[in-house]
Each structure stands twice: as structure tokens, then as C-alpha cells.
ChimeraX commands (.cxc) that place a marker at each C-alpha (Angstrom):
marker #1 position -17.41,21.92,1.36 radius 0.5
marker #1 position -17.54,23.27,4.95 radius 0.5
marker #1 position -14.76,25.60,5.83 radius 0.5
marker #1 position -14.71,23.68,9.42 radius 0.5
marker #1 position -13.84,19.93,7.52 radius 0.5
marker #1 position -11.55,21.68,5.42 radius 0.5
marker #1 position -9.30,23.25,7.98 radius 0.5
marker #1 position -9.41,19.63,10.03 radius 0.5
marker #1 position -8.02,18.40,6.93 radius 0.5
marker #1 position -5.48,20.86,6.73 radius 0.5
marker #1 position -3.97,20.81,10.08 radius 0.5
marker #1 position -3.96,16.93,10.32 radius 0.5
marker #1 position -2.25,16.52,6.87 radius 0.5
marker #1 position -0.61,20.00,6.14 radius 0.5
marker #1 position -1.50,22.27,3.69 radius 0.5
marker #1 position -4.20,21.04,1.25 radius 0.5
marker #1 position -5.73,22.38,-1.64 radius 0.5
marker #1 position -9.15,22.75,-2.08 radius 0.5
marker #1 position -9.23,20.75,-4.76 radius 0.5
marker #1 position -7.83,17.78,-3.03 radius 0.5
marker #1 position -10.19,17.99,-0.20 radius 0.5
marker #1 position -13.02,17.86,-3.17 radius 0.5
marker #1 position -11.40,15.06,-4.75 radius 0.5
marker #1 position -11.07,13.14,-1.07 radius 0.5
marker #1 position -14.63,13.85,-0.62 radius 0.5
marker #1 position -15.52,12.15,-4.02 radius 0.5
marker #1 position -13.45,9.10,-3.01 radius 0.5
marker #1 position -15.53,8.71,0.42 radius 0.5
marker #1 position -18.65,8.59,-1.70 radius 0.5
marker #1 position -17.23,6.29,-4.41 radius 0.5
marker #1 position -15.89,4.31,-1.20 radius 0.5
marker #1 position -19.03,3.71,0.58 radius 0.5
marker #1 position -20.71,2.85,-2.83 radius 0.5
marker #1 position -17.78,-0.08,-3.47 radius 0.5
marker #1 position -18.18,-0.96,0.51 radius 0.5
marker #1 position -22.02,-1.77,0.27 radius 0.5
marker #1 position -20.76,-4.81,-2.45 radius 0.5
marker #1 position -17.24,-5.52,-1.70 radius 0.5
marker #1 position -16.08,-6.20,2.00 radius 0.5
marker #1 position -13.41,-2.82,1.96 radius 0.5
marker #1 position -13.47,-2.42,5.49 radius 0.5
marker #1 position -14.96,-3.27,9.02 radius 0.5
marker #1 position -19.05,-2.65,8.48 radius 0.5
marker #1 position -19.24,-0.54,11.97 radius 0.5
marker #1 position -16.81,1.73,10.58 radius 0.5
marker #1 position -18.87,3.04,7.01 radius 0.5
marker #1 position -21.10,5.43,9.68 radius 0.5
marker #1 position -17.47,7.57,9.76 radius 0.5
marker #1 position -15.69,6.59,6.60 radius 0.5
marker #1 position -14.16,10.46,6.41 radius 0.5
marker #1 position -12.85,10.33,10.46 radius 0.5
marker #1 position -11.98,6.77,10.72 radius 0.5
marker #1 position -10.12,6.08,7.72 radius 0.5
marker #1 position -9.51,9.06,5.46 radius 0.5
marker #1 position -8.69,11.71,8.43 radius 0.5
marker #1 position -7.13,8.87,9.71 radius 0.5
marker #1 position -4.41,8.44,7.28 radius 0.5
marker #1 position -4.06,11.78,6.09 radius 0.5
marker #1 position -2.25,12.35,9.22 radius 0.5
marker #1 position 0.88,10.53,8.18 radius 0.5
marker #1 position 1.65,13.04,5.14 radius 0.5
marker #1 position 2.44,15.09,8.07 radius 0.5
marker #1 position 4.97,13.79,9.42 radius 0.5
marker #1 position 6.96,13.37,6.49 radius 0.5
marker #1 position 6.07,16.51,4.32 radius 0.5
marker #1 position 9.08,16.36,2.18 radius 0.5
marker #1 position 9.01,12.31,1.24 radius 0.5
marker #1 position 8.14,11.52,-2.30 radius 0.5
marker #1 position 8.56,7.55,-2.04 radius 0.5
marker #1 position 6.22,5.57,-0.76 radius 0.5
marker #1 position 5.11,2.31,-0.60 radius 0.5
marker #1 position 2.04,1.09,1.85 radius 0.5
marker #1 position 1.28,-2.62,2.73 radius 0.5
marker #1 position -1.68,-4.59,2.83 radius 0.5
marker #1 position -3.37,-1.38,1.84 radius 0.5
marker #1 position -7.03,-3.11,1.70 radius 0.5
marker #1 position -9.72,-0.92,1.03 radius 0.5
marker #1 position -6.82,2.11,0.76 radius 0.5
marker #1 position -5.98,3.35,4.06 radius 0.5
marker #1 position -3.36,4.65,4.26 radius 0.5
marker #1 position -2.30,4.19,0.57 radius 0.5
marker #1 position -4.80,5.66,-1.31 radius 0.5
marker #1 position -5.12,8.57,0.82 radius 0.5
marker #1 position -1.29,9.34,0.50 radius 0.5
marker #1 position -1.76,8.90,-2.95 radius 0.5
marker #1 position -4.15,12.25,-3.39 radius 0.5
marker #1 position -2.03,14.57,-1.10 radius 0.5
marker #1 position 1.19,13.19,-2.72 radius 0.5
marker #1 position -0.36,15.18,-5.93 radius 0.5
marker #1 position 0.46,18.47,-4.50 radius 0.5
marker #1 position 4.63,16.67,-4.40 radius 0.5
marker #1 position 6.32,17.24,-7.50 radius 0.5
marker #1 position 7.88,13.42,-8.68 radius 0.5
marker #1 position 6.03,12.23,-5.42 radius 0.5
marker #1 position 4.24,8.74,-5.72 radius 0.5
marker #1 position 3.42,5.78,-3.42 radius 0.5
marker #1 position 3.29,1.81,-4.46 radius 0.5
marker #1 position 0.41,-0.07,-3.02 radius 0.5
marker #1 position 0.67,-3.49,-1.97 radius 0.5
marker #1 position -2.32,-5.74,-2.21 radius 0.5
marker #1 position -3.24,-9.38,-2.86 radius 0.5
marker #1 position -7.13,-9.43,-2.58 radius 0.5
marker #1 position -7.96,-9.54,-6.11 radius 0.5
marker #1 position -10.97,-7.72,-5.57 radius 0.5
marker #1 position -9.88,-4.88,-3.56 radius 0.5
marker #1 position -6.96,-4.57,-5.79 radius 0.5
marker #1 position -9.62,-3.62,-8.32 radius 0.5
marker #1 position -11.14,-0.70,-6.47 radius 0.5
marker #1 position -7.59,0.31,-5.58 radius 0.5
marker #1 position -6.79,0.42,-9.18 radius 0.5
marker #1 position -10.52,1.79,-10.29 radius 0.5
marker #1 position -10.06,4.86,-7.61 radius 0.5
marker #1 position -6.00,5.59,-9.08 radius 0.5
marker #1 position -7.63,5.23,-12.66 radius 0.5
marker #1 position -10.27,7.71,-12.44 radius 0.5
marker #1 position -8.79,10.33,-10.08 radius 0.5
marker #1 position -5.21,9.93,-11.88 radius 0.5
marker #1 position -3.31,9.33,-8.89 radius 0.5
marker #1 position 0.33,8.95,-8.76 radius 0.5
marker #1 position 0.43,5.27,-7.44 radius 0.5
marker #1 position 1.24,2.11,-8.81 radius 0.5
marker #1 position -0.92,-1.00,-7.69 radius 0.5
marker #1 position 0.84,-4.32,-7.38 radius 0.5
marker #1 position -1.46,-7.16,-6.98 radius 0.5
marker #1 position 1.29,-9.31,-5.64 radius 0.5
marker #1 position 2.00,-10.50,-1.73 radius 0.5
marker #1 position 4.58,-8.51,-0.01 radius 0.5
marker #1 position 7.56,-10.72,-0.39 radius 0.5
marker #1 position 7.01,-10.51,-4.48 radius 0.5
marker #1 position 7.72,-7.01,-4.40 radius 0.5
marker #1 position 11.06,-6.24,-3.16 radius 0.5
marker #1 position 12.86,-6.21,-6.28 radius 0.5
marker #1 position 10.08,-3.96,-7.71 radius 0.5
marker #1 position 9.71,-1.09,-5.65 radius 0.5
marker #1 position 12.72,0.56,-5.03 radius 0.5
marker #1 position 14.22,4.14,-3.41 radius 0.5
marker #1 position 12.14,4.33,-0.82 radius 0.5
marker #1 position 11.88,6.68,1.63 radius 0.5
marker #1 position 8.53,5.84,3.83 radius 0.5
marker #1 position 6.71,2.50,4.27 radius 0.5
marker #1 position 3.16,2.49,5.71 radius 0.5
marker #1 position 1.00,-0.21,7.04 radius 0.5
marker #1 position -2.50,0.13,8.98 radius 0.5
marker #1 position -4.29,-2.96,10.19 radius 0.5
marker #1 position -2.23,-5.30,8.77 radius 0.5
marker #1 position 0.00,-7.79,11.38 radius 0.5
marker #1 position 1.99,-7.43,14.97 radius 0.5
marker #1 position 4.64,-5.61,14.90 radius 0.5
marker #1 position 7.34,-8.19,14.45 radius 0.5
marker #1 position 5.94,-9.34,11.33 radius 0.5
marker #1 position 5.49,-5.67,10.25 radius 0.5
marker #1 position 9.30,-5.33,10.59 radius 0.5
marker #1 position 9.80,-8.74,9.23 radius 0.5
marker #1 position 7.77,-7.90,5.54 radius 0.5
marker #1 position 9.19,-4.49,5.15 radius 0.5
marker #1 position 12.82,-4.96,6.71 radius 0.5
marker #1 position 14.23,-5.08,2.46 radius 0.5
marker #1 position 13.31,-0.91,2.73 radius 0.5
marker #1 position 13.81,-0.35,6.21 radius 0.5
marker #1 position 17.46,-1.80,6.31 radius 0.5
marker #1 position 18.23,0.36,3.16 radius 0.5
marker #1 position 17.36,3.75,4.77 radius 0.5
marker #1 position 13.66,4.17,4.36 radius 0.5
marker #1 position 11.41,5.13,7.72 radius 0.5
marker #1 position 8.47,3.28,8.76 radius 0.5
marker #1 position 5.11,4.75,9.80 radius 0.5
marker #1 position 2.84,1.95,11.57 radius 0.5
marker #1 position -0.84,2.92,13.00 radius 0.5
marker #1 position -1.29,0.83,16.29 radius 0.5
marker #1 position -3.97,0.04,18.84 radius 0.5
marker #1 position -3.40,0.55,22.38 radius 0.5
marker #1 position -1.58,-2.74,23.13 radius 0.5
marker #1 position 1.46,-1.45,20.93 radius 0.5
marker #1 position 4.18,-1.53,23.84 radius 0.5
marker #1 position 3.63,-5.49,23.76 radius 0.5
marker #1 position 4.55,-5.29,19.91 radius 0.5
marker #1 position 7.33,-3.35,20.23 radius 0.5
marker #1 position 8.98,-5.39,23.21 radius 0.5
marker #1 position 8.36,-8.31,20.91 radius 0.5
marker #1 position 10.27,-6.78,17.94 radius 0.5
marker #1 position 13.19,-5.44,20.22 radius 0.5
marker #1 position 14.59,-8.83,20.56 radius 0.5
marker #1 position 15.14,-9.48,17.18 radius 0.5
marker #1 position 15.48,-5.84,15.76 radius 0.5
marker #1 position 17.53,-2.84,17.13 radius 0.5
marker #1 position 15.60,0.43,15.58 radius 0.5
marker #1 position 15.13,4.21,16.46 radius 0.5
marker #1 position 11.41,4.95,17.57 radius 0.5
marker #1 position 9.24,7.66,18.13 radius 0.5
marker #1 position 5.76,7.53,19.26 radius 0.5
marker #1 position 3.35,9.94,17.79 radius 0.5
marker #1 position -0.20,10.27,19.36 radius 0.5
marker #1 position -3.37,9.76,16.71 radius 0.5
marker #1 position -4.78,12.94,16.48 radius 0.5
marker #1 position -8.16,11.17,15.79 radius 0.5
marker #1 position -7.67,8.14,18.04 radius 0.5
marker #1 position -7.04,8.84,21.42 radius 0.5
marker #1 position -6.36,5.16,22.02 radius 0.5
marker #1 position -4.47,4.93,18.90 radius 0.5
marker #1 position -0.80,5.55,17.81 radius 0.5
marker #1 position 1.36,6.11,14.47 radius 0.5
marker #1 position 5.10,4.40,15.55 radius 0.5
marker #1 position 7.83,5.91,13.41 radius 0.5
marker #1 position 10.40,3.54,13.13 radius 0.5
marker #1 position 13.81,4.20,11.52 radius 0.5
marker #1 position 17.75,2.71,11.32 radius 0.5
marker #1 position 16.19,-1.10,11.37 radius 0.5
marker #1 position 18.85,-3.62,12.28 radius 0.5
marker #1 position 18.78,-7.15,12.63 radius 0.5
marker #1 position 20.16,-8.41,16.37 radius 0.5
marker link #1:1,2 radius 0.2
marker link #1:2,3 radius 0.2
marker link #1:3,4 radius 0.2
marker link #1:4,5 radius 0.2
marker link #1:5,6 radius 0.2
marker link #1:6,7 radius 0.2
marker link #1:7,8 radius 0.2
marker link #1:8,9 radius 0.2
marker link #1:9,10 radius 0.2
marker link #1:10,11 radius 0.2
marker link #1:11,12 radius 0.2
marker link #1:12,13 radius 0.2
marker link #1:13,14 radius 0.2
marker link #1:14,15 radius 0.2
marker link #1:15,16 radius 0.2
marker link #1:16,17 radius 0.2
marker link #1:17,18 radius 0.2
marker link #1:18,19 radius 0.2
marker link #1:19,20 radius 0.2
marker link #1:20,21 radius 0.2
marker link #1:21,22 radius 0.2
marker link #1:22,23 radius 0.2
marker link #1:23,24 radius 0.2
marker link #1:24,25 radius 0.2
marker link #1:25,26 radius 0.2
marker link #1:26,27 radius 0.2
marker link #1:27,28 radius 0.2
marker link #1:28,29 radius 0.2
marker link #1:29,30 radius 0.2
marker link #1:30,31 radius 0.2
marker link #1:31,32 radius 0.2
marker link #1:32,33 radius 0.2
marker link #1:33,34 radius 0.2
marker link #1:34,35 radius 0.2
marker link #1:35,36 radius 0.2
marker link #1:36,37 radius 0.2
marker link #1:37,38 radius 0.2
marker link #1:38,39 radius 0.2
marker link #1:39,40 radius 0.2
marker link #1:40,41 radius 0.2
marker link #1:41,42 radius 0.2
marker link #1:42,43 radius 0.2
marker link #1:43,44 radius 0.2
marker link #1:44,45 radius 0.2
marker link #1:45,46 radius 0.2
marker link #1:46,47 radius 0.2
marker link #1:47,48 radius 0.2
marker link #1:48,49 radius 0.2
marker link #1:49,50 radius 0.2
marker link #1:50,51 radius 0.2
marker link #1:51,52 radius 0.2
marker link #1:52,53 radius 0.2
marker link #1:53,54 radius 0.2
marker link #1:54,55 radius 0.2
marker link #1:55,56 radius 0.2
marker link #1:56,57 radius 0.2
marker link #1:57,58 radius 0.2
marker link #1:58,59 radius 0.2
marker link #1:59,60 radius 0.2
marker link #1:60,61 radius 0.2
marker link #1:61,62 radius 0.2
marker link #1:62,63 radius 0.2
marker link #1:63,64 radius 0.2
marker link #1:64,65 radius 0.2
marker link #1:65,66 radius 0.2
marker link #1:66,67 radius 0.2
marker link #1:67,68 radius 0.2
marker link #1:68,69 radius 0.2
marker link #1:69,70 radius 0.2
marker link #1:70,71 radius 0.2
marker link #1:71,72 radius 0.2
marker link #1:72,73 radius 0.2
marker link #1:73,74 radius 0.2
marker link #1:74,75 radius 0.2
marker link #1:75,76 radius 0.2
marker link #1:76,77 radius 0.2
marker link #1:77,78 radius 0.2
marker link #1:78,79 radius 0.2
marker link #1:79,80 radius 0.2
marker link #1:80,81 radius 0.2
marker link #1:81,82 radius 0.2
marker link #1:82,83 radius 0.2
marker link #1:83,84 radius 0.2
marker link #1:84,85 radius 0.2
marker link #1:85,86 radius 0.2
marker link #1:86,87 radius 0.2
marker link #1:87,88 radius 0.2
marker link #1:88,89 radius 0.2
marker link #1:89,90 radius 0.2
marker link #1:90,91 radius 0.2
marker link #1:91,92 radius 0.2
marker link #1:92,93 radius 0.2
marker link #1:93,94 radius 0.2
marker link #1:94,95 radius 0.2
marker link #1:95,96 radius 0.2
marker link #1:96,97 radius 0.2
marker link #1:97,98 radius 0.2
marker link #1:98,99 radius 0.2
marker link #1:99,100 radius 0.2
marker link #1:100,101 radius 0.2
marker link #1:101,102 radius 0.2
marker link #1:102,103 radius 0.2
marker link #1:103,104 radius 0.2
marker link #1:104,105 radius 0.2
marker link #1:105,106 radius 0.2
marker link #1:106,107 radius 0.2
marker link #1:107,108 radius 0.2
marker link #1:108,109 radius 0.2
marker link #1:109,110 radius 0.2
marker link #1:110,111 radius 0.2
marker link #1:111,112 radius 0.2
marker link #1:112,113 radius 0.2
marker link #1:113,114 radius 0.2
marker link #1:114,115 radius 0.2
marker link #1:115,116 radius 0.2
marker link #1:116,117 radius 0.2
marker link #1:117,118 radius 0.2
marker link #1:118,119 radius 0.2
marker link #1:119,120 radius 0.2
marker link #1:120,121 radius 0.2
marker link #1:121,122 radius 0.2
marker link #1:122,123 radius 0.2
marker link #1:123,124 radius 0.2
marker link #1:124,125 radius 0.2
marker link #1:125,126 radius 0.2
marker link #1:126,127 radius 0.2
marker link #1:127,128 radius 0.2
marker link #1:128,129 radius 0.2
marker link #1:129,130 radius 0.2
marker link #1:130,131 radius 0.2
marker link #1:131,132 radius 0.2
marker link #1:132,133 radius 0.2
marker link #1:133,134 radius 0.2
marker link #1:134,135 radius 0.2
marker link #1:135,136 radius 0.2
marker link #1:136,137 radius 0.2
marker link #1:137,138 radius 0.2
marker link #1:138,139 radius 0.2
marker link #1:139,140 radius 0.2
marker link #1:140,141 radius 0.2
marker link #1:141,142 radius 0.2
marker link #1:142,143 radius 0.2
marker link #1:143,144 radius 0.2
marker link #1:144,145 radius 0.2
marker link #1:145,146 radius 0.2
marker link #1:146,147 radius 0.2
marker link #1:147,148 radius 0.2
marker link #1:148,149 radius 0.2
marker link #1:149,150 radius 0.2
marker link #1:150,151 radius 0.2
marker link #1:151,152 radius 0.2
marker link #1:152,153 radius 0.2
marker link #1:153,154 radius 0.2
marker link #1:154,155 radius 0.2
marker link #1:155,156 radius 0.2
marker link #1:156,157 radius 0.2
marker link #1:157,158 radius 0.2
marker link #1:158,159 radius 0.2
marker link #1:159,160 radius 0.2
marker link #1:160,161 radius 0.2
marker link #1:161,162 radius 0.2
marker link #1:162,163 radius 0.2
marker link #1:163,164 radius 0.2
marker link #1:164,165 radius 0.2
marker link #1:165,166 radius 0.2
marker link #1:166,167 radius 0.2
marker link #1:167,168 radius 0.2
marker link #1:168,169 radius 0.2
marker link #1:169,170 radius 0.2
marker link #1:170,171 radius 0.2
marker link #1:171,172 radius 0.2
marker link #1:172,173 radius 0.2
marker link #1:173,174 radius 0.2
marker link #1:174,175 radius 0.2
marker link #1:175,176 radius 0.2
marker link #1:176,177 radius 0.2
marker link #1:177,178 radius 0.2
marker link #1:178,179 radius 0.2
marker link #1:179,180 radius 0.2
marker link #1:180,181 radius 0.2
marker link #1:181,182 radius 0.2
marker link #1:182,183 radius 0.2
marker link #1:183,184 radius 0.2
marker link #1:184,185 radius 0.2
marker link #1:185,186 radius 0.2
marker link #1:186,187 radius 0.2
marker link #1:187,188 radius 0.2
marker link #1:188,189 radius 0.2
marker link #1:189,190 radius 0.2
marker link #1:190,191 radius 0.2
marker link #1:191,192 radius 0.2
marker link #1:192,193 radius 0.2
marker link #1:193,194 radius 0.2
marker link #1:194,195 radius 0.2
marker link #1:195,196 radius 0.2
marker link #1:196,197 radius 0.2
marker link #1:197,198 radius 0.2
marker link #1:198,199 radius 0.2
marker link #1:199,200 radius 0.2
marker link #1:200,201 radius 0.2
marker link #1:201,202 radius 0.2
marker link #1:202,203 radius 0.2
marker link #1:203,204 radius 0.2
marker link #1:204,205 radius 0.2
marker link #1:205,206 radius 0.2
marker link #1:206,207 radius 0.2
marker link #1:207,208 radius 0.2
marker link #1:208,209 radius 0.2
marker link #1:209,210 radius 0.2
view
């Protein structure tokens, strides 16, 4: 461990144990291992697995440091969802659902929560299967997955009910969100990606339909 990762790790997500930056760094080894067989994620992006993805993600916990209920969509190789999943184990009763159809990433995603013991739940279902499974909660995540109106479309079931959205998005977001604000009235705040300069995390809250 270098004391200079560590603290980036620590201001991006909030406080971190030491032990949870060890386990993260396991996971970005047993990641790139699963990678080089499995298509996980976009090949020019493996050179930077810990920036890219993991630093990535960990910024969300953040923003909501007192949420314990989670559930992330699409989550793919495991950004953001696995990532939330080893700094929700410093949240007593905190967990996170993650919502995947690929059967084969669905099998890392449940390998990595197996041997790391993370408190997540994998459901190898498509989004719409889920609704009456995952319940109470308060923050849904989503990286890389659709435009924005579908995003709001899939997870509307949570979002109408009280829970707060937390969407990464590429530089053409204001498009999206012009698109959803025809069909959806919502409260939004725009946070700046601490690692992407031409990135953004949207935090989306009080969904309504038109």
C-alpha cells in the first residue's frame, strides 16, 4: 500500500479503512485476471482498472455517506456495484442489490461477493424482474448502462417511492436530461467527476411522471 493511493481513496469515497483499501486492491487483481477471459469491461480501459473504474465509483459512497440501501443496474463487470459493496462494509445493516443479466458476468459478480463476503445480493434477472424483489431503497446507481430517459424509465418503481438516483454521464448529459424533462419532473444536482474532467455523477431525486 502507498500512503499517496490510500489517501486518494479516502478523500474520493470518505473515510476508508485500511483494510478495505487492501481488499479493493485484491479485487483489481482478481479483476484484471477475470478481464483477460471474460469481456468485463472496455479492453483500453484494463491499463487503469484502479482510476477508471474502482476510483471511479468509489466516489458515489460520498455523496450519500449515511445510505444503507442500494441497488445498482446493469452493474457489468461491477462498477459501481461491487465497489459500493466493499465500502458499504464499514455501514452497519448497509447492503446494495446488483442487477445483472449476462450470465457470465453475473458469475464473477457473485465469485468476487463470495470470496470477499460482501454485503450484496446478485440477481441474475433483467431490470423489470426485480421490482418486487428489492425493496426500501434509498440510492439507485447505474454507470454505462442507457440514455437518460431509459435510466429513469427502468428505475422509476424506486425513484417514485423516495429513493435518489446517482447516474455517471459523459459530456453530452444536458441532451439526456432535456430528453427526460419532458416526460419526468425531478430535482437535480450536478456533481463534477473528480476523476473525469469530462465526466459527471447526476443526482436525481422527487421523480414524477408529467
Amino acid at each position: 500500500m502507498t500512503a499517496e493511493t490510500f489517501e486518494e481513496l479516502c478523500a474520493l469515497a470518505g473515510p476508508v479503512s485500511r483494510e478495505t483499501y487492501e481488499r479493493l486492491r485484491a479485487f483489481e487483481s482478481l479483476f484484471a485476471k477475470w478481464a483477460a477471459r471474460i469481456n468485463l469491461s472496455a479492453p483500453s480501459t484494463l491499463n487503469d482498472i484502479w482510476r477508471r473504474h474502482i476510483l471511479d465509483s468509489a466516489q458515489l459512497a460520498r455523496l450519500e455517506p449515511e445510505a444503507k440501501r442500494w441497488v445498482d443496474l446493469g452493474s457489468g463487470g461491477g462498477f459501481p456495484g461491487l465497489v459500493l459493496g466493499f465500502l458499504l462494509m464499514e455501514r452497519d445493516g448497509a447492503s446494495i442489490d446488483l442487477v445483472e443479466s449476462n450470465r457470465k458476468k453475473t458469475s464473477f459478480l457473485q465469485m468476487v461477493c463470495g470470496e470477499f463476503r460482501l454485503p450484496a445480493h446478485i440477481h441474475a434477472k433483467r431490470i423489470e424482474d426485480t421490482y418486487e424483489v428489492i425493496r426500501d431503497v434509498e440510492v439507485v446507481t447505474a454507470r454505462a448502462l442507457a440514455p437518460l430517459p431509459l435510466l429513469l424509465q427502468l428505475s422509476a418503481p424506486w425513484l417514485t417511492s423516495g429513493a435518489k438516483a446517482l447516474f455517471h454521464k459523459g459530456r453530452d448529459y444536458r441532451a439526456e436530461v432535456e430528453e427526460s424533462s419532458k416526460l419526468w419532473s425531478f430535482e437535480l444536482v450536478e456533481h463534477k467527476s473528480l476523476i473525469d474532467p469530462q465526466s459527471i455523477v447526476l443526482e436525481i431525486s422527487s421523480l414524477r411522471r408529467v
